[in-house]
N, C-alpha and C positions, 0 to 999 in steps of 0.2 A: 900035925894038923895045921899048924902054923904057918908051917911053910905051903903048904895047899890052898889056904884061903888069901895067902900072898901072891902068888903065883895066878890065883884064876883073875884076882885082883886086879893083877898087873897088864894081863892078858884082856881083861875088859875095858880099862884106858887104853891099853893100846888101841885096841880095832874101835872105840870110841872116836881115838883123837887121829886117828889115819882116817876114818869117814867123815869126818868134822871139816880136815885140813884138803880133803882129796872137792868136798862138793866145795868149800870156797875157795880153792883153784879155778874150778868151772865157772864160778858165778863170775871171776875175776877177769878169766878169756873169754865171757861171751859181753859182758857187760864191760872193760876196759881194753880191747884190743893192742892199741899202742902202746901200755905198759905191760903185758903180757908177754909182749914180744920181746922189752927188754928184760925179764925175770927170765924167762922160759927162753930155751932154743927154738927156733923156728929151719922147718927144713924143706928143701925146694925137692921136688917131686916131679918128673916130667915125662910123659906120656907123648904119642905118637899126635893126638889130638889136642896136648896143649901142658901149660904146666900149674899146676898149683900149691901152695905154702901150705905147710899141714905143721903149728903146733903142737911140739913133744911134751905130751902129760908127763909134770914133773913126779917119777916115783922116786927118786932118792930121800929128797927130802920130804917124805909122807912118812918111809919106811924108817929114817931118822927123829923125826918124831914120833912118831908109834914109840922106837925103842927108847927113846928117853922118854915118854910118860909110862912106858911098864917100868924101868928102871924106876921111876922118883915113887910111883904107886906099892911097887915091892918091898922097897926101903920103908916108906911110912906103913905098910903095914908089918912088915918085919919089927918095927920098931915098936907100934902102937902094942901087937901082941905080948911082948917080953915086958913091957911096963907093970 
């Protein structure tokens, strides 16, 4: 049972801190542009009628966060439970 209420634990900081990190991403490229550009990739785009820069939402590191707050969340409760 331990390891289930570890686990769901873990699983709730993750999609926690992946939606936490993913909206202040957004706030970050709509409200600082010119540092967005140097965090984020920026990628040209070019059509027959013109071209435009489309910032790439960073998911690596959302999905790296995520996995280290379920890892540190699993641990303390792994930990908290056997005490």
């Amino acid at each position: 049972m331990k390891y289930l209420k570890s686990i769901l634990v873990g699983a709730a900081a993750s999609v926690v801190t992946v939606i936490v990190f993913s909206i202040l991403s957004v706030v970050l490229m709509s409200r600082f542009p010119e540092v967005a550009l140097r965090i984020f990739p920026a990628q040209r785009h070019e059509f027959g009628w013109g071209t435009f820069y489309d910032v790439a939402f960073p998911l690596w590191p959302a999905v790296t966060v995520g996995l280290l707050a379920f890892a540190t969340a699993f641990s303390w409760m792994l930990r908290r439970a056997s005490a």
